[in-house]
C-alpha positions as CSV (number, residue, x, y, z in Angstrom):
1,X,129.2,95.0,122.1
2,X,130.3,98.7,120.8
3,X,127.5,99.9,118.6
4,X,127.2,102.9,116.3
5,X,124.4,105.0,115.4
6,X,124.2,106.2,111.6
7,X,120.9,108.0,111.1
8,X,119.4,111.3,109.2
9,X,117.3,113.0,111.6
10,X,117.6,113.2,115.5
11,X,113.9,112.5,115.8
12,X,112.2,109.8,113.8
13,X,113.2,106.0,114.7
14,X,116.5,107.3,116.7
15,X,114.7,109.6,118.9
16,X,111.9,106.6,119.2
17,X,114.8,103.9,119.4
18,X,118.0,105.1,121.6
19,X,116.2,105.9,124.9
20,X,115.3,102.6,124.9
21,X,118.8,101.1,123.8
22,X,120.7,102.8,126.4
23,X,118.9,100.7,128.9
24,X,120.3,97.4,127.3
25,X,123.1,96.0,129.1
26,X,124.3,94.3,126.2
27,X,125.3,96.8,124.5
28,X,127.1,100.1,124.6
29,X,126.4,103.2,122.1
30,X,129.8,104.3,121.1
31,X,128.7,107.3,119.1
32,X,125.6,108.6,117.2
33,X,126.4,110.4,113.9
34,X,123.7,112.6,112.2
35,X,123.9,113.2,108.4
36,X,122.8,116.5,107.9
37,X,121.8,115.5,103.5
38,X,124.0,117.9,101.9
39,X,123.7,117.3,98.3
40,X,127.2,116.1,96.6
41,X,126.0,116.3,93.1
42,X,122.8,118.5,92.4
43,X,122.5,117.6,88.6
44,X,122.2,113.6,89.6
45,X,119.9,114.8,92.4
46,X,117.3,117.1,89.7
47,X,117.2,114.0,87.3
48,X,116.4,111.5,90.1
49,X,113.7,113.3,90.9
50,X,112.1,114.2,87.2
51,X,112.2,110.6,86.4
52,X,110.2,109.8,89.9
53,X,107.7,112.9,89.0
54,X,107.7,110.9,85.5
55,X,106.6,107.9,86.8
56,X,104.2,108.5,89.5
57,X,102.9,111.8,88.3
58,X,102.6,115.7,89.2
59,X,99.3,114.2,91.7
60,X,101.1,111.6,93.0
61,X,104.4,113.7,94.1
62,X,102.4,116.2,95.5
63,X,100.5,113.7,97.5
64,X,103.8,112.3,98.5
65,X,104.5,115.4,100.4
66,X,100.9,115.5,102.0
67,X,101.2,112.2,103.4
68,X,104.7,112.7,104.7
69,X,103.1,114.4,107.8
70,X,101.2,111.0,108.6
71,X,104.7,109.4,109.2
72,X,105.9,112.3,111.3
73,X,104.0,114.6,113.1
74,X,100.6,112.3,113.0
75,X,102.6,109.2,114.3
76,X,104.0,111.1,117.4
77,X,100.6,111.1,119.1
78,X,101.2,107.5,119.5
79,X,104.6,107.2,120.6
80,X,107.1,108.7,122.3
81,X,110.3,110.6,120.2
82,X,112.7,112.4,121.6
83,X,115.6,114.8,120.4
84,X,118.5,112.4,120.0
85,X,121.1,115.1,120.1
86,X,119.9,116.6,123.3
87,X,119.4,112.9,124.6
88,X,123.2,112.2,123.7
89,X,124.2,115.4,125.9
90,X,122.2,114.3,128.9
91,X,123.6,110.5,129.0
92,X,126.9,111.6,127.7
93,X,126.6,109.3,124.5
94,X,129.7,111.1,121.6
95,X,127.2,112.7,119.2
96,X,128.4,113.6,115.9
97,X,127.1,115.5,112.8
98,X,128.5,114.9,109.0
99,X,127.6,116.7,105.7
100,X,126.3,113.7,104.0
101,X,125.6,110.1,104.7
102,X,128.7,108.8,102.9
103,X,131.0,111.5,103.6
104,X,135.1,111.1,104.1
105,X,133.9,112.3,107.5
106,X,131.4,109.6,108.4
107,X,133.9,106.8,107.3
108,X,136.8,108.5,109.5
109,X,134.7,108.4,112.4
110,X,133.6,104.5,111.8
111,X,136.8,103.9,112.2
112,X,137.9,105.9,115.4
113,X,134.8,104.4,117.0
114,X,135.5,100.6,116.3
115,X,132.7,99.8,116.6
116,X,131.5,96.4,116.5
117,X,128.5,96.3,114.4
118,X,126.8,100.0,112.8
119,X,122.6,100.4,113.2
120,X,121.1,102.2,110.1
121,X,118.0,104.1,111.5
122,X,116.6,106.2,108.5
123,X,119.1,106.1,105.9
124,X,118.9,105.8,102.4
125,X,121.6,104.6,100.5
126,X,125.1,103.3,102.7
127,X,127.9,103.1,100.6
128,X,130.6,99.9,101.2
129,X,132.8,102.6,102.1
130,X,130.9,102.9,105.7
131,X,129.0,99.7,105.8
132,X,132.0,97.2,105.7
133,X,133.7,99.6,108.5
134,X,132.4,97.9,111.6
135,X,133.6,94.5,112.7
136,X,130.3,93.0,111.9
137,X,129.0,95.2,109.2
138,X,125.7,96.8,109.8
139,X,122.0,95.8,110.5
140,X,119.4,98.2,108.9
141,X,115.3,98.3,110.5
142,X,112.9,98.2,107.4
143,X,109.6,98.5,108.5
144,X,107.3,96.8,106.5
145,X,107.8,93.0,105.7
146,X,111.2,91.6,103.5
147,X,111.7,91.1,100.9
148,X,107.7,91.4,99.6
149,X,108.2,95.4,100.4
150,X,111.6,96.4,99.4
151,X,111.8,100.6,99.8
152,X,108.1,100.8,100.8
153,X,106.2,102.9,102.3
154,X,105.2,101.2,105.7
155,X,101.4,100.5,106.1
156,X,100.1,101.9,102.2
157,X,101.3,99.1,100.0
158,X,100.2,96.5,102.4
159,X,96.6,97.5,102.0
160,X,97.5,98.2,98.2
161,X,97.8,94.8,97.8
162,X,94.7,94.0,100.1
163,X,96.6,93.1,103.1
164,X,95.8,93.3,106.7
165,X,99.4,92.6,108.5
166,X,102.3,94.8,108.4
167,X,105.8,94.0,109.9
168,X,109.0,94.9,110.4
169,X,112.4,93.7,109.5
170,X,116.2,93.9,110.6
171,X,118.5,93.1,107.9
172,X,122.0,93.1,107.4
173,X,123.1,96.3,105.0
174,X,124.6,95.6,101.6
175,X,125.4,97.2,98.4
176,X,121.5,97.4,97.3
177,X,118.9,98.6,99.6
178,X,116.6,96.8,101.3
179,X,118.3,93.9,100.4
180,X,120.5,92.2,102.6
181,X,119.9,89.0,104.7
182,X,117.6,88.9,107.4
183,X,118.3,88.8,111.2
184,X,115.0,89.3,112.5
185,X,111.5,89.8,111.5
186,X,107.8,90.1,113.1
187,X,104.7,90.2,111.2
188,X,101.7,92.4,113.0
189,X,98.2,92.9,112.1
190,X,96.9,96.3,110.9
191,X,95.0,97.8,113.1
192,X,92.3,100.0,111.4
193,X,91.1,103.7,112.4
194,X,88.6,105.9,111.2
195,X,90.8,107.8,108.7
196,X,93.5,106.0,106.3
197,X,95.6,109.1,107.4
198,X,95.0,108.0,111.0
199,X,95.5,103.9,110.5
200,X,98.7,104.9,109.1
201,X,99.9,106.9,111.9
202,X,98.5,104.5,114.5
203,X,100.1,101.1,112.9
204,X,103.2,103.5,112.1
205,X,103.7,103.7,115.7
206,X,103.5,100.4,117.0
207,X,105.5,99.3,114.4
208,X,108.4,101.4,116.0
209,X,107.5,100.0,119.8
210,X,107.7,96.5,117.8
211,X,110.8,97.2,116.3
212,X,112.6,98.6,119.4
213,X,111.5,95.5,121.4
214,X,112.6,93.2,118.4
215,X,116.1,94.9,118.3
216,X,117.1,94.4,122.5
217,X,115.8,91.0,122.0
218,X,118.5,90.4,118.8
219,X,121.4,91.9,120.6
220,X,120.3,89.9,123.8
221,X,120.8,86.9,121.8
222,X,123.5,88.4,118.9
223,X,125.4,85.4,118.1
224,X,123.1,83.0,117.5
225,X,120.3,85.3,115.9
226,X,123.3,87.0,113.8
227,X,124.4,83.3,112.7
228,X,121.0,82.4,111.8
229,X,120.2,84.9,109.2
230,X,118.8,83.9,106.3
231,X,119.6,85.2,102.4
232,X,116.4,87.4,100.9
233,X,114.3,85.8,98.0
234,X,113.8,87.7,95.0
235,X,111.2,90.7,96.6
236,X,109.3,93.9,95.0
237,X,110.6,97.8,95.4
238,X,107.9,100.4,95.4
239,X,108.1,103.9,95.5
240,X,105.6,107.1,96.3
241,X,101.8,105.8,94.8
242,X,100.8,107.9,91.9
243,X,97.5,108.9,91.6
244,X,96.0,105.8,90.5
245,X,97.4,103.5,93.2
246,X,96.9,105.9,95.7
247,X,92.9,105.6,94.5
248,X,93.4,102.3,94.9
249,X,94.7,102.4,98.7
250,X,92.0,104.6,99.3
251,X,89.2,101.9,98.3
252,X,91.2,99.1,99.8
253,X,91.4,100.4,103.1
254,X,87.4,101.1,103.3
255,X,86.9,97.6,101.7
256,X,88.9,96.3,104.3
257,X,88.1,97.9,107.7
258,X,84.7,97.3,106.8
259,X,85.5,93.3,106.3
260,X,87.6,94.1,109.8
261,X,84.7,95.5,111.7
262,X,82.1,93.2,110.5
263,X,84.5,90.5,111.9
């Protein structure tokens, strides 16, 4: 099965997730495209972002970009990513960069590829232009639960809502994110650290071993898994926590890792 790589950044869940996919024999990476997120429309772009500021706050955009590092640089003490680019040059794996996720470019290249099915790692919003290119579609990995955590945050919202298991899902990509059916999903308890900063980074991690592991495992058994999947129930979206949730999160996670610890 000929599979193509649509992702945002050659770190994050690609650089986590293709060393590990080129080992599976089931499968062969016909190309990894790169999005390099230029801007097509800077007015729509300004007013996205004033009505998120609007909503969540001045705190809670700020904050936003604080805890950005706990999903990036924080995480990688706990797992392995690599430069996906460099990685494509050393196993000879076509490696391709694009102005913008949706780009005349990007749907010209779907369609020299072929492929059979497309894997969204990172990606915001895939237009039907590329999504409906491959043979199969594509498959998208969320991680946090479906459809309960629709554009969330991995790991926050969970203990938000007092939770203690997080999760990640594989879905199939349609016209609204996070939305599609699901192919495969795996619920996994939080494990809590000494720092929320640090339980985020920690659980962030595993969920990207788990998710690696849960993909081979799909495309060892495509057909039937692919066949099986099932239609999303009305779910939740969430966004960046303004000050007042984030509070919240804050008091949740030492109300619960206490309740975990005295366990």
């Amino acid at each position: 099965m000929k599979v193509i790589i649509l992702t945002t950044s050659v770190y994050g869940t690609t650089g986590h997730h293709l060393p590990l996919l080129v080992n599976c024999k089931d499968i062969e990476i016909a190309m990894v495209i790169v999005s390099e997120g230029q801007v097509t429309n800077k007015q729509s772009q300004i007013k996205k972002r004033l009505k998120k500021i609007l909503k969540i706050g001045v705190f809670g955009a700020f904050n936003g970009i604080r805890m950005r590092k706990w999903y990036t640089d924080d995480m990688k003490a706990y797992c392995k990513i690599t430069n996906a680019e460099q990685f494509c040059k050393e196993h000879n794996i076509p490696f391709r960069k694009v102005p913008h996720t949706n780009s005349a470019e990007t749907q010209q290249l779907f369609r020299e590829t072929a492929a059979d099915i497309g894997l969204s790692l990172g990606n915001g919003y895939i237009s039907e232009k590329v999504f409906k290119l491959p043979r199969l579609g594509m498959l998208n990995i969320h991680h946090e639960l479906l459809p309960e955590y629709q554009n969330a945050q991995s790991i926050i919202w969970e203990l938000y809502n007092g939770s203690v298991e997080t999760g990640y899902t594989i879905h199939k990509i349609n016209k609204d994110i996070d939305k599609g059916a699901i192919v495969l999903q795996e619920k996994m308890p939080i494990v809590f650290r000494e720092t929320l900063a640090d339980t985020v980074a920690y659980n962030y991690a595993k969920l990207f071993d788990a998710s690696a592991d849960g993909l081979i495992r799909l495309f060892k058994d495509f057909e039937s898994l692919f066949a099986k999947a099932q239609p999303q129930q009305k779910g939740k979206t969430y966004t960046t926590p303004s000050l007042w949730q984030f509070l919240k999160i804050e008091r949740q996670f030492k109300k619960l890792k206490e309740q975990a610890a005295s366990k």
